[in-house]
Every structure is written in structure tokens, then in C-alpha cells.
N, C-alpha and C positions, 0 to 999 in steps of 0.2 A: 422327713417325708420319705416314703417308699414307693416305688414304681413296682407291681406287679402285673405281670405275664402268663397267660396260659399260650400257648406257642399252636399244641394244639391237642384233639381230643381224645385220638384213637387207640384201639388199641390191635396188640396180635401182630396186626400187618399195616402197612400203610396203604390208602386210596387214592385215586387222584382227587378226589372230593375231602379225603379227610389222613391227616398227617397223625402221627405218633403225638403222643403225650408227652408235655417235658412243661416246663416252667422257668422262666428267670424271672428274677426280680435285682432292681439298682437304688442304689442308695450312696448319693454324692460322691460318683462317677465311678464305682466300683459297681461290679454285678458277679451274681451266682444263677449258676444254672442249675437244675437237676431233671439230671437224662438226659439223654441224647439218642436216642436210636434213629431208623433213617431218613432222613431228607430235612434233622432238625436246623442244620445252618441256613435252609432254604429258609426258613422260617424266620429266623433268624435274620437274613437278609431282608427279608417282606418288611418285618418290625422297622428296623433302620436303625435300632439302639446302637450301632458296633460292635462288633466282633472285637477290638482291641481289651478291651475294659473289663472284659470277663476273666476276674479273678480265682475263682472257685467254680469247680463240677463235680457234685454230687450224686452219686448211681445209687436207686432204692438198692437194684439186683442186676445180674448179667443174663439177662436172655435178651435174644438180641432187638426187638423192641423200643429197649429203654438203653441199648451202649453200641450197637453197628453204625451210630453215625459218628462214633468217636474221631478215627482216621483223619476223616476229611475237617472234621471241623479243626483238630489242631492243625491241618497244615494249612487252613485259612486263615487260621488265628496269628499264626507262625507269615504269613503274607503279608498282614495288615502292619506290622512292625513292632509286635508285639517283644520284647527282649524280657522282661521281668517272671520271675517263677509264676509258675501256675499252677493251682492244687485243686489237686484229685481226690475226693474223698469215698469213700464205698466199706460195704461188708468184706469178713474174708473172704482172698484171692485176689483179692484189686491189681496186686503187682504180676499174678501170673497173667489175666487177663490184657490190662495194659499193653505187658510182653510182646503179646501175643498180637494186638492188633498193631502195636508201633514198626510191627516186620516192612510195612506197605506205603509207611511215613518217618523214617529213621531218621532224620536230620532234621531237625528244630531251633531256631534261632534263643529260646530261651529254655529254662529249667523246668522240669516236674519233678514235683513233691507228693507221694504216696501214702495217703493216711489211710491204712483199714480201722474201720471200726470191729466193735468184739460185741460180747451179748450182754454188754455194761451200757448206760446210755454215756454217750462222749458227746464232752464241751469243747467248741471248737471256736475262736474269737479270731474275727481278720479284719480289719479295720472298726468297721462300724456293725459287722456281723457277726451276732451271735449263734451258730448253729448247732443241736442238739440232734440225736438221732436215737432212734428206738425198733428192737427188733421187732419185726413180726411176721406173720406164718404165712409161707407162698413154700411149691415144691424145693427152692433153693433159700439159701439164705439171703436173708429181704432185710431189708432198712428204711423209717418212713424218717422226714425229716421235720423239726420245725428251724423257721431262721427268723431271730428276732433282732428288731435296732434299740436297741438302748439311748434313754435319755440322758444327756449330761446335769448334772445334778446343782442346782443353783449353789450360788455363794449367799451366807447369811451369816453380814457383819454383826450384826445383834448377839447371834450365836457365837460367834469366833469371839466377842470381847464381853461376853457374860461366863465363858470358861478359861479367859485372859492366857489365850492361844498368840505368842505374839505376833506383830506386824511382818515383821520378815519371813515369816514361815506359810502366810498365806495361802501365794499364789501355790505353793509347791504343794500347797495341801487342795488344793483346787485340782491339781492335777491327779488328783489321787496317790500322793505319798505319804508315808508314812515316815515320820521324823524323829528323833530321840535326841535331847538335850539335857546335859547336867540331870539323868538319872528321868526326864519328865518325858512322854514319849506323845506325839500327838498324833491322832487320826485323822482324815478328810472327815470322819459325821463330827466333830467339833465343828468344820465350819460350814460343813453342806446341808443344806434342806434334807430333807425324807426322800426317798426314789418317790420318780416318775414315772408313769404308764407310759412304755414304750408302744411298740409295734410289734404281730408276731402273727407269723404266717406259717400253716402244717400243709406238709402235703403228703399224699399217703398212698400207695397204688400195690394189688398182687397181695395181697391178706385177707384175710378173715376178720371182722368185728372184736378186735380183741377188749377184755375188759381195760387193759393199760394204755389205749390207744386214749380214752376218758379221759383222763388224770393228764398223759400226753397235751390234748389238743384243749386244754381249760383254758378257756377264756380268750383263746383265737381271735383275733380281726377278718381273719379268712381260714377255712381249712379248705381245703380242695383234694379230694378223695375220690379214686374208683366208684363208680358204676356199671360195672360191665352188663348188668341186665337190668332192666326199671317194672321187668312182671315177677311178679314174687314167684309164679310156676317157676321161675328159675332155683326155686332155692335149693334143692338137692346137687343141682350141679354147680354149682359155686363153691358148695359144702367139697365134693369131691377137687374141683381144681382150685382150689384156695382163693376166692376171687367172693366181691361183694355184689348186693344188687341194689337197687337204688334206695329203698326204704331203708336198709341197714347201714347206710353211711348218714342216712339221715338220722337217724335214732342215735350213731355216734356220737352227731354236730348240737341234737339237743340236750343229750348229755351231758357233753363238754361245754353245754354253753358258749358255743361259737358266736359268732355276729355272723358271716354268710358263708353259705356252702357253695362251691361251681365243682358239679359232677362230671367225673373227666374217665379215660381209659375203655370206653365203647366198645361193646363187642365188635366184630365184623355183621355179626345177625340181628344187629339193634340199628335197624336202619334211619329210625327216626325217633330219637331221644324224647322229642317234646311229647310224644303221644302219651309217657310214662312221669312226665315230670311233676302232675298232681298225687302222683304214688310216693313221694317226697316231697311235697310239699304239703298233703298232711300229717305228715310226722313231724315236718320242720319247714315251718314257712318261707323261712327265706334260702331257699334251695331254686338254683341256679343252673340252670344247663350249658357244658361247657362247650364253646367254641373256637372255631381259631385266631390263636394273637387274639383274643381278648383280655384288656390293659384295664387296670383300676388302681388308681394315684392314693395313698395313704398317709393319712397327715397324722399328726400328736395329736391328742385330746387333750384338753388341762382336766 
């Protein structure tokens, strides 16, 4: 099961009516956030998930947006009794930035771990989270993320003693090891069923429609993607500041054959979303307007 979070929808600047864009999501009591810009612990707090549990933060880019609420959130984090590392992940610069904002919050009860990503897509595994990242085109360098839960993979004794895998080696092959005995070397797919359809959530903000974003977000349970404008008159300026409008995130999600889109990152001049929300939803039905702290619980499918 996965708990997913839109925190909230805005973009540019924050409102008192409408917050920055950011997302977490939990998965048996671990969570990952991506972005932080400002007022996102308020959010944060509103939800009630905890501040302690959040193991990883993920920055698409650095403008300030999506990373000016970094500061305060580690020294809340660092309140709640948090002691265990915490990881940071981002494009290049992560560590100059970081730097830069830890001048205001320098003393921290626990560790940070500095992962930049590069123009390779990077696999990132921390407990039950899988997270991938891919570049894409905004004035700075950008990064969109997916984070998937992986199924654990049944045991099938049938299997394990029709390729006479023996008894003691089982469990440890359940475990996913890999064993070698007197010259014979045995896998976990001797005794495990075929992968399961896990769970897999993209989220994508400050780019352009790329073709690689398709292939990226295939077969989604949710993407959740920019809309900074929902009137296609927008499209020349989007074209100049690297930024999507509603229908082009939708045409995305039906390409990638997502299951549901929640349109997030709102201009400041887009005052009322839903006016444009059948401008995606005939591209892509099930297109979604996003809002604040709106939570949707994700279970496994057989």
C-alpha cells in the first residue's frame, strides 16, 4: 500500500489561498518528499503524517519555489527527534546549494547524504522505494522523478523442487541471494513466482513535453505534472519559459498510458483551474485538478 500526497498546487510564488507544489508519499512508515519551497512544513503539519519519518527529499531544480523551504523544514525535522541520515537527492549543484541554505540551520541532530543526479537516469532503492529520475528541459537543470514500491515476490515450492533447489537454501533464496554450492549456483527465480505489478507514481514540474517523459511515465498509477496555463493561447509562452499547459500534460498521460493525472504548478494568472479542466479532459479523461493535501491510498492489484 502507498499513501500519496499533493501538499499543494501552486506555482512561482506562494498565496495565502494556495501553497507551492511539492508531493510526498509513505510507504510502511518511511516517506519521501519532493520539493520543498516555501511554507511546504506548513503543509506538512496540516497533513499530520510527521515530520520524523521522512527519509528522502527530492528537488526537480533550484529556484526557489521548489527548495526555499528547505532551512526550516530540516530544523523541524531535526526537533521532532529525528537522529537517523536523511537524503537529499537533486540535479547538479545539490551540494553547492545545500551549502548555501544550511548557513541559517547549521547544527542538526542527524546526518545528510548528498546524492546529485547527472544526464544518466539514476536508480535509487531505500527501503521499500524505488526512485528513478530523468532529465528535462526548464532554464536550469531539472529533474522529474518516478518512485515505485516493489512487490515481494511469492515463494513456489513446486518450483524450487521440480529444479531440486535444496531445502536449506530456501529461505536465503527468498531473500533474494544468490548461492553456489559444489560448483551448482542457485538463483531466487528457481524458487520465486514471476514479478508483480507494483506501484509507481511520476511527478514532473518546469519542462517542456518531452518525447522521453512517454517511455518515463508508462503505465503510471498516477503522474502528476505541470499545468501552468489550461488555455492553449498560452502556448507560445510556455514554449519560451520552458513550462507546460494543460492539454500538453494531458496528451503526455495518454501516451504514457497513465491510470490518473492531478494537474499541479498553477500559474499565479490562472486563477481558477477548473474553468480549463475539460481542455484535459478531452485529451485525457481522467485528468484531475490539483488541490491542497489532496491524499489518495494505493493498494496492489493481483
Amino acid at each position: 500500500m502507498l499513501d500519496v500526497c499533493l501538499l499543494a498546487p501552486g506555482g512561482v510564488m506562494p498565496f495565502y489561498d494556495r501553497f507551492l507544489t511539492s508531493m510526498i508519499v509513505s510507504c510502511n512508515g518511511s516517506m519521501a518528499l519532493v520539493d520543498c519551497g516555501e511554507g511546504t512544513q506548513i503543509l506538512l503539519k496540516k497533513l499530520k503524517w510527521g515530520l520524523k519519518n521522512i527519509d528522502i527529499i527530492c528537488f526537480t531544480h533550484y529556484h526557489a519555489d521548489h527548495i526555499a523551504g528547505l532551512p526550516g523544514l530540516l530544523s523541524t525535522i531535526g526537533n521532532s527527534g529525528r537522529e537517523d541520515e536523511l537524503i537529499l537527492i537533486g540535479p547538479s549543484g545539490l551540494q553547492n546549494v545545500v551549502e548555501g541554505l544550511m548557513v541559517i540551520t547549521p547544527q542538526l541532530p542527524y546526518d545528510i547524504k548528498l546524492i546529485e543526479t547527472s544526464d544518466k537516469l539514476v536508480e535509487y532503492i531505500h527501503k521499500d522505494f524505488v526512485i528513478n529520475s530523468l532529465p528535462v528541459q526548464h532554464s536550469v537543470d531539472c529533474m522529474m522523478y518516478s518512485i515505485e514500491v516493489m512487490r515481494t515476490r511469492k515463494f513456489d515450492k513446486d518450483k524450487a523442487e521440480s529444479q531440486s533447489v535444496p531445502m536449506k537454501y530456501w529461505s536465503r533464496l527468498q531473500k533474494e541471494e544468490i548461492i553456489e554450492d559444489d560448483g551448482i549456483i542457485y538463483t531466487p527465480d528457481m524458487v520465486l513466482s514471476n514479478r508483480r505489478k507494483g506501484l509507481k507514481i511520476c511527478y514532473c514540474t518546469d519542462t517542456r513535453p518531452l518525447p522521453g517523459i512517454v517511455e518515463f511515465i508508462k503505465n503510471a498509477d498516477l503522474f502528476i505534472c505541470e499545468g501552468m496555463y489550461g488555455d492553449d493561447a498560452y502556448a507560445e509562452k510556455v514554449k519560451d519559459t520552458n513550462h507546460m499547459l494543460f492539454s500538453e500534460a494531458a496528451n503526455l498521460s495518454k501516451q504514457g498510458d497513465v491510470k490518473e493525472l492531478w494537474l499541479t504548478h498553477f500559474s499565479p494568472a490562472l486563477q481558477n483551474p477548473y474553468e480549463f479542466l475539460d481542455v484535459a479532459k478531452n485529451v485525457f479523461q481522467n485528468s484531475v485538478i490539483g488541490e491542497e493535501l489532496m491524499v489518495k491510498e494505493f493498494k496492489f492489484t493481483d
